[in-house]
C-alpha positions in Angstrom: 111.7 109.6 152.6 111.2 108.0 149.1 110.7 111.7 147.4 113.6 112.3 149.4 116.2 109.4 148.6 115.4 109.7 144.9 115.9 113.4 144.6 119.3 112.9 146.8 120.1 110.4 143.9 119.4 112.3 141.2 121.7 115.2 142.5 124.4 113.2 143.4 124.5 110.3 141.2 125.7 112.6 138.2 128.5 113.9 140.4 129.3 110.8 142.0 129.4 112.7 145.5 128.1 110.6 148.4 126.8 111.8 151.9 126.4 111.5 155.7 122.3 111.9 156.8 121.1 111.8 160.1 117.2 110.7 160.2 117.0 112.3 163.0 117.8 115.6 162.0 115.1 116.0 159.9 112.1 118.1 160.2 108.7 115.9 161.5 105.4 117.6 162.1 104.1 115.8 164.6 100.8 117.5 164.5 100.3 116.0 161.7 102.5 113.2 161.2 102.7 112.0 164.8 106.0 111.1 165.2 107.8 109.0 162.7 109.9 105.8 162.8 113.0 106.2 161.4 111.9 103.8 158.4 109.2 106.0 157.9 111.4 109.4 157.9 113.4 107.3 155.2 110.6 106.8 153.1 107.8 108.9 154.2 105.9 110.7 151.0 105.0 113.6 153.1 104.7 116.9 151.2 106.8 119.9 151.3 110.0 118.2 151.9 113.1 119.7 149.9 116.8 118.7 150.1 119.3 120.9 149.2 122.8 121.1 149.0 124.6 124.8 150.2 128.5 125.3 150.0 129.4 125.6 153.5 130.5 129.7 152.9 126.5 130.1 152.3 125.3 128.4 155.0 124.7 131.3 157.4 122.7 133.2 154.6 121.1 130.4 153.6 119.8 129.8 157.4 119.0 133.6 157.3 116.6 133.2 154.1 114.3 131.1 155.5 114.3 132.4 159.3 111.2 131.3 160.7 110.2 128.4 158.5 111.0 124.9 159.5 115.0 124.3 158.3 117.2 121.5 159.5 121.2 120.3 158.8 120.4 116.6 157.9 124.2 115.8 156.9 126.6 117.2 154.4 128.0 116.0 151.1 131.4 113.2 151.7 133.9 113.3 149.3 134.0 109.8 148.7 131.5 107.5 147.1 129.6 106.5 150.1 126.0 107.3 151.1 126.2 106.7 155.0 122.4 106.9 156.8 122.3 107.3 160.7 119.4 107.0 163.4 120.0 107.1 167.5 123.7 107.0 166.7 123.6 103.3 164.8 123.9 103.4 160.8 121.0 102.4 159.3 122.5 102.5 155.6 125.8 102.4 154.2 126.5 102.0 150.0 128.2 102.8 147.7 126.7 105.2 145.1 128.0 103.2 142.1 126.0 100.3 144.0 122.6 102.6 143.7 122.8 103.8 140.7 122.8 100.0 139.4 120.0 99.3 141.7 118.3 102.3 140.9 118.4 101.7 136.9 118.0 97.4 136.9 114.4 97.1 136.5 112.4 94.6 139.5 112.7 90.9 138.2 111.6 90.3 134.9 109.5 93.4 134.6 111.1 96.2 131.3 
């Protein structure tokens, strides 16, 4: 998900923290999304997507909180510099977060 890549950059870029994802963890409504391609669970706009990070301590009354509501483990933080996405078992994404955040500031071609 683009809203959700760039908010996962955001957090982490600062910190320098990268992280393990599994597309297929996440939440899909099918209802209304039908189901999604694991491009389009990268970088699917839907609304009402959040990422957040919880210490592993609070992860039990985290869970607890929002009891009922959809809620899913997509991965956890590595302690290296690596941001490592997976679908179906088969890594879809694997770079280094120094790599990104040179990416993510270098404006597209000539464009300032």
């Amino acid at each position: 998900m683009l809203i959700w890549t760039v908010s996962w950059l955001i957090q982490n870029l600062g910190g320098g923290l990268g992280a393990d994802v599994d597309l297929d963890r996440l939440v899909v409504d099918t209802e209304s999304e039908g189901e999604l391609s694991p491009d389009k669970r990268l970088f699917s706009e839907s609304t009402g997507r959040f990422l957040v990070t919880v210490r592993p301590e609070d992860q039990a009354r985290f869970e607890d909180f929002f009891q009922g509501l959809p809620l899913a483990l997509a991965g956890q933080v590595r302690d290296d510099r690596t941001l490592l996405i997976t679908t179906g078992g088969r890594e879809v994404v694997r770079a280094d977060i120094e790599d990104l955040r040179t990416a993510f500031k270098r404006p597209f071609g000539d464009l300032r």
